[in-house]
C-alpha positions as CSV (number, residue, x, y, z in Angstrom):
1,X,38.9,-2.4,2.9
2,X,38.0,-4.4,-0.3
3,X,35.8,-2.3,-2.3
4,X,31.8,-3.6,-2.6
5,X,30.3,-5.0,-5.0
6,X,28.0,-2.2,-6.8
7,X,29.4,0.6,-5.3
8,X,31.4,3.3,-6.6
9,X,33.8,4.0,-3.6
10,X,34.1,2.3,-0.3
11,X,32.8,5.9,1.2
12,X,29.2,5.5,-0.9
13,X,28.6,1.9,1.1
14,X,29.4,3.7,4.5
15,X,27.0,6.2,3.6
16,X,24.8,4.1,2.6
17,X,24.5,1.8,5.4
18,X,24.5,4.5,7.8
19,X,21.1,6.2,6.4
20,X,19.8,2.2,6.3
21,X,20.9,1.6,10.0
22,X,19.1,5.4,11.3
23,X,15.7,4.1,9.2
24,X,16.1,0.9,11.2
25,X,16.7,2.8,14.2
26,X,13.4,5.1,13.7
27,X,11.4,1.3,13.2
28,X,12.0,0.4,9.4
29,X,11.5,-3.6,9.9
30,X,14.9,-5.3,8.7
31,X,14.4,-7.0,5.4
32,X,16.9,-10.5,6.8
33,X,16.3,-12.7,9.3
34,X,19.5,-12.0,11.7
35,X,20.2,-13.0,15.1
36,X,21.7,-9.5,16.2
37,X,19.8,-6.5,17.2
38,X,22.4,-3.8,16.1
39,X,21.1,-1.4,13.5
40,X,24.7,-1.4,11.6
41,X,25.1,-4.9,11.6
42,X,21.4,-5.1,10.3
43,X,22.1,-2.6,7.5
44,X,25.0,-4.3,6.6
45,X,24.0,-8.0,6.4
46,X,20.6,-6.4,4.2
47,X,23.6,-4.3,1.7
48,X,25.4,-7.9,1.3
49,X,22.1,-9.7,0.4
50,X,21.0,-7.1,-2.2
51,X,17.8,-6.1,-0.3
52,X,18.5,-2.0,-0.5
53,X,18.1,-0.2,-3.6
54,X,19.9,2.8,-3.8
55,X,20.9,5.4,-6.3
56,X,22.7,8.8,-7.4
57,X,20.6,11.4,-7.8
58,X,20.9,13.5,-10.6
59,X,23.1,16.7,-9.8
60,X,20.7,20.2,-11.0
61,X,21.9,22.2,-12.9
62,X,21.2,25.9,-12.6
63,X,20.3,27.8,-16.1
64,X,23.4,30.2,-17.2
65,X,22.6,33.5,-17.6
66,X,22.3,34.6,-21.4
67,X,24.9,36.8,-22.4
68,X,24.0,40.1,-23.9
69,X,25.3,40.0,-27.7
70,X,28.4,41.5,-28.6
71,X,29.9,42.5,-31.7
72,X,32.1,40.0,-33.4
73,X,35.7,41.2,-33.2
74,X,38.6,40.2,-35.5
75,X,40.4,37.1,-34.6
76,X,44.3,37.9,-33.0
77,X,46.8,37.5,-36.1
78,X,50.0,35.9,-35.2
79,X,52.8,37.8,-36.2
């Protein structure tokens, strides 16, 4: 499988469709005019016309605990 325009990885665009074609599937109305009534194919034809924005959310990052402070030691001398 060629890999899609504007996507990362050919694994992002499944996943992507897929959470399109459940909205459609819960009655989200289809944002093309398409003769089929399938929710994938739906989701699929609206991903090739540009109609769903989509993005990466930002990954949280958890604070790191502070270390306690520690007295400097020497630095290893190579012998």
């Amino acid at each position: 499988m060629k890999l899609m325009t504007g996507f990362d990885s050919n694994y992002r665009y499944i996943l992507v469709a897929a959470r399109r074609a459940r909205q459609l599937q819960s009655g989200a109305q289809p944002t093309v005019e398409t003769a089929t009534k399938k929710s994938c194919r739906i989701a699929v034809e609206e991903l090739k016309a540009g109609n769903i924005a989509w993005y990466i959310p930002e990954k949280k990052t958890v604070a790191e605990p502070v270390a306690e402070e520690q007295p400097p030691q020497e630095p290893i001398a190579d012998a």
